[in-house]
N, C-alpha and C positions, 0 to 999 in steps of 0.2 A: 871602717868608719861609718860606713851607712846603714850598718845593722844599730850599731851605738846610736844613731841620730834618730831611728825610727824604733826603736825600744826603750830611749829614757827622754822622747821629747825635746829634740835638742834644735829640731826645725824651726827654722825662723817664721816669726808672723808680724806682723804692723802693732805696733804699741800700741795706736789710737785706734778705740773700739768703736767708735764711729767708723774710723773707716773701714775698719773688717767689718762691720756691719752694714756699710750703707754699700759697699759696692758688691755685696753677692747676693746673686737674683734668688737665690733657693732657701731663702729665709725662710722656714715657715711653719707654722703654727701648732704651737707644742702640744703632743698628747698625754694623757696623765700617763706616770712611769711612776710603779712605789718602787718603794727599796725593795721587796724581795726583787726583783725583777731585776735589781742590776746586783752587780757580780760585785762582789766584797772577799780581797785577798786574802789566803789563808795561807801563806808560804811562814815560814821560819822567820824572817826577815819583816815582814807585816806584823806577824803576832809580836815579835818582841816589841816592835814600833808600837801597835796599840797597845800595850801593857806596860810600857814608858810615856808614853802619853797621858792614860787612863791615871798610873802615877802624879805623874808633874803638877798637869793641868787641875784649874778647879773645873766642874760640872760643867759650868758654864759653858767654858772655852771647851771644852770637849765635843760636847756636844755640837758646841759649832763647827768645830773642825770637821765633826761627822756629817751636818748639811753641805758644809764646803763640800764634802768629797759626794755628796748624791744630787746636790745642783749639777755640780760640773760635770760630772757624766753623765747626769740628763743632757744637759747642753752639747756634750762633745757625739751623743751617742745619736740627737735628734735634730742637731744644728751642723756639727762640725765629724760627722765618720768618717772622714779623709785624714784626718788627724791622727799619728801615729805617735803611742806611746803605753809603757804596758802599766793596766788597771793600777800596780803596785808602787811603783814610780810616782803616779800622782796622789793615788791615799799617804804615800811617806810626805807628798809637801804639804796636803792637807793637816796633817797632824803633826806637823812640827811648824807651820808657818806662824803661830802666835809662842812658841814656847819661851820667845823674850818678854814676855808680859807678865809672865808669872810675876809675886809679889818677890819672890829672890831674886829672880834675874833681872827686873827692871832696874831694881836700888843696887845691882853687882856690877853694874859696868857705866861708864860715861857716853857710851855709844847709844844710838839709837836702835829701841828693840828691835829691828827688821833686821841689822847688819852684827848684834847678839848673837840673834836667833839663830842666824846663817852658822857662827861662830859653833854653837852649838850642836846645831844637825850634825856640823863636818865630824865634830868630834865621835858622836854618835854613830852617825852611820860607818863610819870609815876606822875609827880605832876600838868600837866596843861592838856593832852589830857586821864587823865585816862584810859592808857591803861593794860590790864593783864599784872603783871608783868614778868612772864616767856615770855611772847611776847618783851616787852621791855630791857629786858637784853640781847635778844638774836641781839636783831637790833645793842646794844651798843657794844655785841661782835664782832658784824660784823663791823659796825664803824671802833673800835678801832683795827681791824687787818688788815684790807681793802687793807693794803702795806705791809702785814707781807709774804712776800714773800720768800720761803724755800724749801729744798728738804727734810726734817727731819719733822717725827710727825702729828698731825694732825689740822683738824680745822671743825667747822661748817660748816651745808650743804650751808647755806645760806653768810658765810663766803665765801665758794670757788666759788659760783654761783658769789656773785660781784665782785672778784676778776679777776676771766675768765670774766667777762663783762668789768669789768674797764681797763683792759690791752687791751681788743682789740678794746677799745673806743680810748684810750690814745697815746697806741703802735703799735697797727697794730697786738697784737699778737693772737695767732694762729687762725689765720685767715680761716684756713680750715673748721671751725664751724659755720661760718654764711653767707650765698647765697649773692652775690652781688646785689642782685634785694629790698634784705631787707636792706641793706645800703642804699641804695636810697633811701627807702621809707621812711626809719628813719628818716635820715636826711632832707627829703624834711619837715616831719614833727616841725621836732627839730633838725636847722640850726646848722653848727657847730660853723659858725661866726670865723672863724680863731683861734680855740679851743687849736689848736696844740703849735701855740704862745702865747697863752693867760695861759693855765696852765704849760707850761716851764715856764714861767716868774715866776707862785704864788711860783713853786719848788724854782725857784732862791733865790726871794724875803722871803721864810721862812730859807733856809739856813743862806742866811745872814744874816737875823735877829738872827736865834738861832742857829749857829755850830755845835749846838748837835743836831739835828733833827733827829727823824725815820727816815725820808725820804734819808737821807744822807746811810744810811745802802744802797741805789738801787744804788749807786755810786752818789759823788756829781756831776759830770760832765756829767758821763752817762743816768742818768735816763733823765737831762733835756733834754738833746741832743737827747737823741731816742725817745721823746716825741716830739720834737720840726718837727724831722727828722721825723714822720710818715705817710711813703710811701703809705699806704694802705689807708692812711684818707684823703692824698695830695690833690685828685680830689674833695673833701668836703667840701675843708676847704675854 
């Protein structure tokens, strides 16, 4: 069980990124990291995932999937290397945590794309990529909480790593954690293509569709708007 927990991420951390943030002294100040420099999965399991992705996804979401997975291992590798979970584990939730957005899958289900998505990975990883199942649940827990945004309780290591990635891809947020020299290199990698505009809109486009959306919980007005508004990605986009 404790190899399981410390190879697919299964360790508990505090929802609220305030407070994994405010209460550790060794916060500090990020140095540029490009992508060659961090480790990008080449197993059997990874390639089929990114050539299923590459598939799905348009450009767009692709590409962000790909900052998602080189923020975050910035973050994990210059913030958090106590944090145990393998490279491969978190590029799988990288690149499957938008695949309910797609234009099929958002208008195929009455669900909210996060808990889709989740639907989807399980299928994927677990009856077509044969993956370990403790591996595959933990990517579908990540999926499905990916917006589960909270000051209360907890969640997966691997949950709050894409979380912290997705919000400072999306939002700009806390931006004290990744070196301005690696936003460039990211993006010079994996363009944002007016990213800012483009997933405002899928936010819009799924409210209206379904009312009831997760997504709606981050404000229906505000999450697109400070999506839309993000100052920190402005020069990228």
């Amino acid at each position: 069980m404790a190899d399981i927990v410390k190879s697919y991420g299964w360790a508990a951390q505090p929802r609220d990124p305030s407070s994994l943030l405010g209460h550790r002294k060794n916060i500090r100040d990020p140095d540029p990291q490009l992508v060659a420099s961090i480790n990008l999965p080449d197993s059997s399991l990874a390639t089929s995932a990114l050539d299923y992705a590459k598939r799905e996804l348009n450009t767009e979401t692709f590409n962000h999937s790909m900052r998602v997975y080189y923020y975050g291992k910035t973050i994990h590798m210059q913030q958090f290397p106590e944090w145990s979970f393998t490279d491969e584990t978190y590029l799988l939730a990288c690149l499957l945590h938008d695949i309910g957005t797609t234009d099929k899958n958002i208008s195929a289900t009455h669900m909210s794309f996060e808990f889709y998505g989740g639907f989807l990975a399980l299928n994927l990883l677990s009856n077509e990529l044969h993956a370990p199942i403790e591996q595959a649940e933990s990517v579908v827990e990540a999926v499905i909480r990916h917006q589960d945004i909270g000051q209360t309780g907890k969640i997966t290591t691997i949950g709050q790593l894409l979380q912290l990635a997705t919000i400072f891809d999306n939002m700009g947020g806390h931006a004290e954690l990744v070196h301005k020299a690696t936003i460039e290199d990211v993006t010079k990698h994996y363009p944002r293509n007016r990213w800012s505009s483009c997933f405002a809109a899928t936010i819009r486009k799924e409210n209206g569709l379904k009312p009831w959306a997760h997504t709606t919980a981050l404000g229906e007005d505000d999450f697109p708007n400070g999506v839309q508004n993000n100052k920190l990605m402005e020069p990228y986009d």
